[in-house]
N, C-alpha and C positions, 0 to 999 in steps of 0.2 A: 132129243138130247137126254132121255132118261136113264139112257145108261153109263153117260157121264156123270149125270147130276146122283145118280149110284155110285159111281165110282172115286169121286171127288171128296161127296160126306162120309165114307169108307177111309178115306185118308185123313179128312180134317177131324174123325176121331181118332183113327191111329197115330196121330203126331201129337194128340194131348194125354191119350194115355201113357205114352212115351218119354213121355214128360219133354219132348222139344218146343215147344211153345210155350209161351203165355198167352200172346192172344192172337187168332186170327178174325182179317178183316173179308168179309164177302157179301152172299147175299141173302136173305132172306122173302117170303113175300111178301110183300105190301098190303096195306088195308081196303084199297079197291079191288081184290080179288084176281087181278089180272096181274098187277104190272111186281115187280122185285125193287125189293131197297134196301142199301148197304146194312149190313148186320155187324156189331164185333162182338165176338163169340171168346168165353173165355174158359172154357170145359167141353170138354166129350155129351156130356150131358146135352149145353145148347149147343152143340156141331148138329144135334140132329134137325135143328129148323132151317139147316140152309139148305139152298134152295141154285139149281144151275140152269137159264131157257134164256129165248130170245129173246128176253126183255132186260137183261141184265146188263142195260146202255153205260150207267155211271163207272167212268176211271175212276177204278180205288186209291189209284195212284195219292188224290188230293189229298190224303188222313193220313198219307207218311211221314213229313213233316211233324206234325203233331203230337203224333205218337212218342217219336224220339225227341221232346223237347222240354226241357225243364227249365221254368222261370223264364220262359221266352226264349230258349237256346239250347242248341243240340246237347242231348245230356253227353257226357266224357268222363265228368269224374264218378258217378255210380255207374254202374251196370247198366249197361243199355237191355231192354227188353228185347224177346225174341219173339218176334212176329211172323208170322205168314199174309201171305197175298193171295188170294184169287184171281189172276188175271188175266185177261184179253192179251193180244197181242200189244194192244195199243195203252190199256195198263203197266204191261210190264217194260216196253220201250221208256216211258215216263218214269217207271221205281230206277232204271238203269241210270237213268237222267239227274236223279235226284239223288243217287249214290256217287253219284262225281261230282256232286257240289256240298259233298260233304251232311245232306241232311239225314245219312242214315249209315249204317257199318254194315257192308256186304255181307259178312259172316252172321248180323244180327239174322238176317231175313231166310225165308221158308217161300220159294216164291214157284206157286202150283199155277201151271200151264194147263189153259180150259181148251176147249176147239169152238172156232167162232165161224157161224156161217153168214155172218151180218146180222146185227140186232133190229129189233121192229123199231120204228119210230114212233113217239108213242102219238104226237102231233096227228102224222100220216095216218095212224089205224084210225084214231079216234073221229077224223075229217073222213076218211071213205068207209065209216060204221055209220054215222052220222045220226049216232044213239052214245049212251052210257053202255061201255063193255062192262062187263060181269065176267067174262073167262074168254082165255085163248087158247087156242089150242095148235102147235106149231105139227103141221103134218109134211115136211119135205117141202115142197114145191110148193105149197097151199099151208092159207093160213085160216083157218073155223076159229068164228067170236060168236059167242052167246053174248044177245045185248040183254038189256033191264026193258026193253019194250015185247020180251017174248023171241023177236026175229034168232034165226041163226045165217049168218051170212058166212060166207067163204071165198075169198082170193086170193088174187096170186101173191105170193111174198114175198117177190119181188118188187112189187109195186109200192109197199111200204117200208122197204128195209134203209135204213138209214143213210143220206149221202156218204159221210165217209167212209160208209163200209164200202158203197160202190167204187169208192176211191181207191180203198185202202190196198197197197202192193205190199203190204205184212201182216198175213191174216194168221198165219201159227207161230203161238208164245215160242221162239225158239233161245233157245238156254237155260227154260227154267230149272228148277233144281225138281220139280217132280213134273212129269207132264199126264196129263189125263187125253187119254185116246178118244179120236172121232174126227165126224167129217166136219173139213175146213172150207173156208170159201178160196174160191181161186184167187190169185193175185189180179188185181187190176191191171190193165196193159200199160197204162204209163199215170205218174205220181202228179205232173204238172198239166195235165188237158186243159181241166177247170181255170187253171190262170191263164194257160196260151189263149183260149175264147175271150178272155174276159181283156186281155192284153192288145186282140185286133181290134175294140172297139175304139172309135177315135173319142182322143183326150175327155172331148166335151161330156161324152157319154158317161165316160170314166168316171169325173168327178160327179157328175150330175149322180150317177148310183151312189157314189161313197156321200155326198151331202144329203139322198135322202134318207140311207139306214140312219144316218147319223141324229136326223133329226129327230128319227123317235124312241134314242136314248131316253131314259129317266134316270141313268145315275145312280142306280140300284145298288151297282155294282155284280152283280150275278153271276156276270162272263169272270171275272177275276177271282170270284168265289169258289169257281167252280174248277178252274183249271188246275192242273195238277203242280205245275212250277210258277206260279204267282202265289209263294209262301213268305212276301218278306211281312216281317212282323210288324213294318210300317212302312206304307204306301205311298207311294213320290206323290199318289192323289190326295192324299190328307195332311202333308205335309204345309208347315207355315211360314218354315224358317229354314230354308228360304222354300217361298209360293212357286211347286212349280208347275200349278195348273189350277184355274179354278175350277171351284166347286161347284159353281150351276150349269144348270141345263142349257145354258143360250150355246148356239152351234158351234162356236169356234169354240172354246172350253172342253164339248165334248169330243170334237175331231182330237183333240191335242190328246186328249186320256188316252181316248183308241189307237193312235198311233204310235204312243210311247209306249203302252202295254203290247203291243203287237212289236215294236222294235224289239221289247224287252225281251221276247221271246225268239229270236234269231238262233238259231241251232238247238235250241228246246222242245219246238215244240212238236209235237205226233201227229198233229192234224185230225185230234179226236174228236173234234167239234163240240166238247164237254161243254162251251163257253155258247157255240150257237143253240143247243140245245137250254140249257138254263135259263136264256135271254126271256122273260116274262112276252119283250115285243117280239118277239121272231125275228131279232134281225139279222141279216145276213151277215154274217163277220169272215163267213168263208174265203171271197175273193182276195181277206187282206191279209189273213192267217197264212191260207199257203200261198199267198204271193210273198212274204217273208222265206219260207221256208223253201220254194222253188230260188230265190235268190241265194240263199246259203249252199244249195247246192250247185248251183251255178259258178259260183266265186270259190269254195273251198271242196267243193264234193261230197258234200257231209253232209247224212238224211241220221237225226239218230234213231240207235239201233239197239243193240241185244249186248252188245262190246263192253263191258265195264273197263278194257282198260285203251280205250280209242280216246284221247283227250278230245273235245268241244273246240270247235274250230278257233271260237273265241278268247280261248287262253292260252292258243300257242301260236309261234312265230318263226316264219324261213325268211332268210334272206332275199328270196326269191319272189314272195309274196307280190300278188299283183297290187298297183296300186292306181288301178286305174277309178276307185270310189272316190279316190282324192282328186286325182287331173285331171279324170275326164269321168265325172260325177251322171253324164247326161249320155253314155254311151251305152249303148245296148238299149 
């Protein structure tokens, strides 16, 4: 990717010399020598520490919200700032997401198209290094890490590249407003595999997995920190008046968080797995994530996408509309 990662800080100082920005968000490297972590960059000056490789897992998406907020709430009466993105496919599906709920003004954004071949996982390098990395180095097909015990080891990169990259059937930023050229990963053959497996299992099995992830919540909150449209500035989880989920760890509590957060996200969400990655326990939140999102497209056809002006299934209405979630809640 180095001639991207050329190619990209060649633009993200030409849009500050240019004066179209104020600030762009992307990546820089990290303090363990290997891995990238989000940078905002507000001059040509620091555009020169950013940084574009396989490890560049985190949706920027999350800091959009933020950015455009003042005193809790999208600014409107000043001047909204002009920002750029760095993003993934599965970034900039998310910034799209969040321009139709109103947490940001289309015209404000800068939004630079990367080529993503699948990110490393950093879990996965670190389990088959099975050393402290010190450097990676991404070579096509194969992946060379210098550990801190001396070794240099080399495998496929494949092996460690992230679930939902294996997933993902939207590997190129398509509609950014600048795109950076390179090789992309191929589309995945189909978006719902992962939930049709998990869907022949009988019932028992079903729940038996969702009550053990569940059990080794702690309530962190990580998964909801992390995701890109869990921005409200206060959480149905913290809420007292009225209660509408408690606060501790004991099981039923935490099943009710994850599944209203997970409803919450019905036609939102990318399947970036920002939230399984964050998770401190590792928990699998995948089967329930896109088993939402294979529903939404099941019932309305809606995977979101690149479309800023494709309304969210969720706010609009036909006549025709099926209603079989209401009469026949148990069908399918």
């Amino acid at each position: 990717m180095s001639d991207a990662n050329h190619d990209f800080r060649r633009i993200a100082v030409d849009l500050f010399e240019k004066g179209r920005i104020d600030v762009l968000v992307g990546f820089e490297k990290g303090n363990d020598g290997y891995r990238s972590r989000p940078a905002f960059v507000k001059s040509a000056e620091q555009a020169q520490k950013l940084t574009w490789d396989s490890t560049c897992s985190q949706n920027l998406a999350v800091y959009l919200p933020g950015i455009f907020r003042s005193d809790g709430k999208v600014a409107q009466a000043q001047k909204p700032p002009r920002a750029a993105f760095v993003t993934k496919a599965c970034d900039l599906r998310s910034i799209i997401a969040l321009v139709k709920e109103k947490q940001a003004p289309r015209e404000s954004l800068t939004l630079i198209g990367m080529p993503c071949r699948g990110m490393i996982d950093a879990r996965k390098a670190a389990g088959a290094a099975g050393a402290d990395i010190l450097r990676l180095e991404d070579q096509n097909d194969r992946v060379e890490m210098t550990l801190a015990d001396g070794r240099t080891v080399s495998m496929d990169r494949e092996t460690i590249v992230q679930d939902a990259c294996r997933d993902c059937c939207f590997p190129s930023a398509e509609g950014a407003d600048i795109t950076v050229e390179g090789a992309c990963r191929s589309p995945a053959a189909s978006e719902d595999s992962a939930v049709r497996e998990f869907e022949k299992l009988p019932v028992e099995e079903r729940w038996k997995k969702f009550s053990t992830e569940m059990s080794r919540c702690i309530r962190c909150y990580a998964c909801r920190q992390a995701c890109p449209t869990c921005y409200c500035t206060e959480c149905f989880a913290e809420t007292n008046s009225p209660a509408w989920v408690g606060v501790t760890t004991e099981l039923t509590d935490t099943m009710i968080f994850h599944l209203i957060r997970v409803f919450h996200q019905a036609g939102r969400c990318v399947e970036c797995d920002a939230c399984v990655r964050a998770c401190p326990e590792g928990i699998d939140l995948r089967p329930f994530t896109k088993k939402i999102a294979a529903d939404v497209r099941a019932m309305f056809g809606f995977t979101p996408g690149f479309d800023v002006e494709t309304p969210p299934p969720l706010v609009t209405f036909a006549e025709d509309d099926g209603q079989d979630f209401i009469s026949e809640p148990r069908k399918g």
